[in-house]
C-alpha positions in Angstrom: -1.7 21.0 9.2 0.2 19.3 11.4 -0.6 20.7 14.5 -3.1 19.1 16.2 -5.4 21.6 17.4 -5.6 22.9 13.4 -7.3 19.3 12.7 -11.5 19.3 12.6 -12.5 18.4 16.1 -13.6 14.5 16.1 -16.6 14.9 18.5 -19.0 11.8 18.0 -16.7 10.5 15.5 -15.7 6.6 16.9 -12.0 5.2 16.6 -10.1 1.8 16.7 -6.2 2.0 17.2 -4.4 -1.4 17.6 -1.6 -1.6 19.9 -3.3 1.7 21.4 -1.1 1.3 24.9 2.4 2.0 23.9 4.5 3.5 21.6 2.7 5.0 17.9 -0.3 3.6 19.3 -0.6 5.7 22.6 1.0 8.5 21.0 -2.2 8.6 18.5 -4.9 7.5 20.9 -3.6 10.5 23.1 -4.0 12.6 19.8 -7.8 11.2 18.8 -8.9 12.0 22.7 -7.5 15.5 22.6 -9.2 15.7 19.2 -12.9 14.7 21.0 -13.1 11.0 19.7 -13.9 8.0 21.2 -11.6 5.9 21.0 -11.2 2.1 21.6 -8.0 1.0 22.5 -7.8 -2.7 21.3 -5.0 -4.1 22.9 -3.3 -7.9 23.4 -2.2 -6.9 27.3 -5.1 -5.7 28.9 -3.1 -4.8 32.2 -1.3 -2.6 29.8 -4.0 -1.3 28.5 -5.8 -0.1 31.3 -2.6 1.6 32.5 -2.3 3.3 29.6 -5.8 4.3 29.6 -5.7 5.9 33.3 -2.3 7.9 32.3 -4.3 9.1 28.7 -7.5 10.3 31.0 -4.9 11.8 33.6 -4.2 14.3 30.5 -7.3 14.5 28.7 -10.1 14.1 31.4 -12.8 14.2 29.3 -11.1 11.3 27.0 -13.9 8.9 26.1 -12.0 5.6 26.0 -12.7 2.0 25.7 -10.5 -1.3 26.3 -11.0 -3.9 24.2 -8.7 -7.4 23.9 -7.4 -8.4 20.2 -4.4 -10.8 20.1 -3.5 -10.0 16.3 -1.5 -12.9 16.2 -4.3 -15.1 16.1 -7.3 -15.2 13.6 -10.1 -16.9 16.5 -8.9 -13.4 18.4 -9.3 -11.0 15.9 -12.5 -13.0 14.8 -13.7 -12.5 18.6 -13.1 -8.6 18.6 -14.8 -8.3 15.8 -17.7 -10.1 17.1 -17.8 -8.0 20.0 -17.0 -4.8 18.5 -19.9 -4.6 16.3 -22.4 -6.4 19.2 -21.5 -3.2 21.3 -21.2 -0.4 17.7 -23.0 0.0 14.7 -20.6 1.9 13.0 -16.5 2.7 12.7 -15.8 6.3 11.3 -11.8 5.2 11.2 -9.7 1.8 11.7 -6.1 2.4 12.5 -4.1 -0.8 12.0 -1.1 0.2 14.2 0.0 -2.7 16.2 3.0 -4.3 15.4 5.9 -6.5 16.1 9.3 -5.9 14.9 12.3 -8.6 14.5 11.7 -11.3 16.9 13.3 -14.8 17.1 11.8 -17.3 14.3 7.9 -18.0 16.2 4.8 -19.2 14.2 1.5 -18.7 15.3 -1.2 -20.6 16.2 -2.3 -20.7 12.6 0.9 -21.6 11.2 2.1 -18.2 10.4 5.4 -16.4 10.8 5.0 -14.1 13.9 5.7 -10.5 11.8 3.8 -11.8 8.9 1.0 -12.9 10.7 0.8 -10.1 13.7 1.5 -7.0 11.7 -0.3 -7.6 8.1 -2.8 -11.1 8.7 -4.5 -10.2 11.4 -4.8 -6.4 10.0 -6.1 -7.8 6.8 -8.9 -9.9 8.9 -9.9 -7.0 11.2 -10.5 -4.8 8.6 -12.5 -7.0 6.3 -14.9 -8.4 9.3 -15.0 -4.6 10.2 -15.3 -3.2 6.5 -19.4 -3.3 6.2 -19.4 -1.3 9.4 -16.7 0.6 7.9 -18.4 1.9 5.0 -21.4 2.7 5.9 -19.8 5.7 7.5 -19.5 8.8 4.8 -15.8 10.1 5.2 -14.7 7.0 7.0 -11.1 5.8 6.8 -8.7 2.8 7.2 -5.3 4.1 7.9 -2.3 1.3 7.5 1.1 1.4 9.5 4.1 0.8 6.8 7.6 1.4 7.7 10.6 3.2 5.9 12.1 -1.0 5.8 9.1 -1.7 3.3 11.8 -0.4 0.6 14.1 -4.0 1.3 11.5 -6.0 1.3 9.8 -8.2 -1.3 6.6 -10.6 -1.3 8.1 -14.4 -1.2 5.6 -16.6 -2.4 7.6 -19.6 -2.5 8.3 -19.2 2.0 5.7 -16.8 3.1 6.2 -18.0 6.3 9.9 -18.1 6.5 9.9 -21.9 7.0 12.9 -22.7 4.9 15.0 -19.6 5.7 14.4 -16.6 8.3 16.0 -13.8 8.5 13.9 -11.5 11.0 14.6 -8.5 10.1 13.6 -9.7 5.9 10.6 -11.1 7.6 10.3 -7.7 8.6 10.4 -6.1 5.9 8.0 -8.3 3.6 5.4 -8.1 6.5 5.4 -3.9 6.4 5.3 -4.2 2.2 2.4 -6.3 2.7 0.6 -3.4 4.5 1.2 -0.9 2.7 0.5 -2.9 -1.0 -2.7 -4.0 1.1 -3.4 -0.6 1.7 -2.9 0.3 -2.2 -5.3 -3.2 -3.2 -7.9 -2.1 -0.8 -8.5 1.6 -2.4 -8.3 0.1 -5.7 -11.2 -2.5 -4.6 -12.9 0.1 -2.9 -12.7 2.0 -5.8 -14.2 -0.4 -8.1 -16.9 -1.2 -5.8 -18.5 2.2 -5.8 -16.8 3.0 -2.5 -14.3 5.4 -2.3 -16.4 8.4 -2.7 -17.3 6.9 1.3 -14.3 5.3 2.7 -10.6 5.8 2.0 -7.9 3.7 2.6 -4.7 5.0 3.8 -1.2 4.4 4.5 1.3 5.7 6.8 4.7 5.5 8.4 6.4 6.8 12.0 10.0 7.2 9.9 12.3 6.4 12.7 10.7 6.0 15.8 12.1 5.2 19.5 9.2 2.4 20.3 9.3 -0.5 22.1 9.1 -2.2 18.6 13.1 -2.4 19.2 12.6 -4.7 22.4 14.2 -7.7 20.2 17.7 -5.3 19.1 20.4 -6.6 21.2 20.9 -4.4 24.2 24.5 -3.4 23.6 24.1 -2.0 20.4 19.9 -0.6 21.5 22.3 1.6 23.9 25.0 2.6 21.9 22.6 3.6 19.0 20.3 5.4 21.6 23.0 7.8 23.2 25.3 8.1 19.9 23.6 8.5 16.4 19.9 8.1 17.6 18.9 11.3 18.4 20.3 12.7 14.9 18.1 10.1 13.1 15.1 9.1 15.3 12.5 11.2 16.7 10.2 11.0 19.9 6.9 8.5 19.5 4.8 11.4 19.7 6.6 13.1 16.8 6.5 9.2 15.0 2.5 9.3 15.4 2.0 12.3 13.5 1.7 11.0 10.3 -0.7 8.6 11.1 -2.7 11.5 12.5 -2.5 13.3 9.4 -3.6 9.8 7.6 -6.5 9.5 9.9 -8.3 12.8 10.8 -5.9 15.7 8.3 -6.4 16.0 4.5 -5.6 13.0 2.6 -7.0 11.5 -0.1 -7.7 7.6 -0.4 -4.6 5.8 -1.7 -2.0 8.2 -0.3 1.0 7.7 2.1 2.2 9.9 5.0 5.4 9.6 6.9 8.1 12.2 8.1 9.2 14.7 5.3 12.7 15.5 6.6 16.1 13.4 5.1 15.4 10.5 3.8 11.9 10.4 6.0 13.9 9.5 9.0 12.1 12.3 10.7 10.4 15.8 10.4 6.9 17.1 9.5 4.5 14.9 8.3 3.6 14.8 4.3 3.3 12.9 1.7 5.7 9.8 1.7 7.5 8.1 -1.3 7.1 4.4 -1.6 8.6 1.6 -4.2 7.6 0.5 -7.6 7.1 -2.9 -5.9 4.7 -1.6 -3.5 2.5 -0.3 -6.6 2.8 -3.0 -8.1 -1.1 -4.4 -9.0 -0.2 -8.1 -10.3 1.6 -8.9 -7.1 -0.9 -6.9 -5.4 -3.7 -9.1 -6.3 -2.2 -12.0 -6.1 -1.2 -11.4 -2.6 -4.5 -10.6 -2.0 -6.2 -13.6 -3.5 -3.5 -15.7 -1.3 -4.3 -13.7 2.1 -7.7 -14.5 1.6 -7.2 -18.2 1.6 -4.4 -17.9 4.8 -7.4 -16.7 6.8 -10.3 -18.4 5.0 -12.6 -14.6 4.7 -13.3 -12.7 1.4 -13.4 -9.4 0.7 -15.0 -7.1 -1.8 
């Protein structure tokens, strides 16, 4: 099922993507709107994001599209979007916590966060509880989770969550796209225990290797070499990176599953079922990374 004209059609079905004007993000929203949805692009640039809007109802003119600002970076933000989504909506059939930020110089967030940390897994783990209750009321709704092949380095440290006493970007990385995808885990087993997965799944899902913006931060020498030497033997195209995430969002999945690229070593190819580490399954760590999430951005959950 990968092709996306064998996927149901998604008319009067409703849609968030974050980071929906570049990249995965575009790739999908383009997808969704072919597919019938609405979608609402939430997006930190809005510039960007109405750019990206026109070029997606250029294609698709019957696209039903809506901009809508969400810094992820910053709780008051994602708090805001929230506010505002659910003034304008009474409902969410799927959340697709896309946006990201990948290897950046050492920069903490308003709240005290480490950028990666806070961007790609906080802020997701904020939206989607302020949005869950709108979430589930929805039968057959979903909350689909970006991971990344690099969750297989990383590891949870408790003792610098925030990379104060040693940073390594790329290891910041790599804990912040384990985080998401052992969030993703944590959330079906809650969901499960509260009665609710017979309504709303959560899923996870990864682009393999992907030519994104995300590597804005790689120096440019070696972005270069890597793009005209061993890149195209490795990577694949954005569009082909979204496909999974497709799959998570409107294909047949079951809650607590993973998607990325099926071909060597999920660097690239069709879009399955994904492998993932013992650590990522791992419930103890699980909850307690939950219980300490919770507390970084003062909202509970289930």
């Amino acid at each position: 099922m990968e092709n996306i004209n064998s996927y149901p059609g998604q008319e009067g079905r409703i849609f968030i993507v974050t980071g929906a004007n570049t990249g995965l993000g575009f790739e999908t929203t383009l997808a969704l709107a072919k597919a019938g949805a609405k979608v609402v692009m939430a997006c930190r640039n809005m510039a960007k994001a109405h750019a990206a809007k026109s070029k997606i109802e250029a294609t698709v003119p019957t696209a039903d599209l809506e901009v809508m600002e969400i810094d992820l970076s910053k709780l008051s933000s994602v708090r805001k979007f929230a506010d505002v989504y659910q003034s304008k909506h009474d409902s969410l059939d799927v959340l697709i916590n896309n946006a990201g930020v990948m290897t950046p110089p050492f920069t903490k967030t308003e709240d005290g966060f480490e950028l990666q940390f806070g961007a790609n897994y906080l802020g997701h783990f904020l939206l989607t509880g302020l949005l869950l209750d709108t979430i589930t009321k929805k039968p057959h709704s979903r909350i689909v989770t970006l991971s990344s092949l690099v969750h297989k380095n990383g590891k949870i440290n408790f003792d610098d969550l925030q990379s104060e006493k040693r940073y390594s970007a790329s290891e910041a990385y790599a804990q912040s796209k384990l985080a998401c995808l052992m969030f993703t885990y944590e959330l079906q087993r809650r969901l499960a225990k509260a009665g609710l997965h017979h309504q709303t799944m959560s899923i996870g899902a990864h682009p393999g290797i992907a030519t994104t913006e995300l590597s804005r931060h790689m120096p440019k020498v070696l972005y270069t070499v890597l793009r005209y030497t061993i890149a195209p033997f490795l990577s694949h195209a954005p569009s082909e990176g979204a496909k999974p995430t497709i799959l998570a969002a409107i294909g047949e999945a079951k809650g607590g599953e993973y998607f990325g690229p099926t071909g060597y070593k999920e660097y690239k190819g069709k879009a399955g079922r994904a492998t993932s580490t013992d650590l990522s399954r791992d419930e103890a760590i699980a909850k307690k990374l939950w219980e300490v999430s919770e507390k970084l951005v003062d909202f509970n959950y289930l």
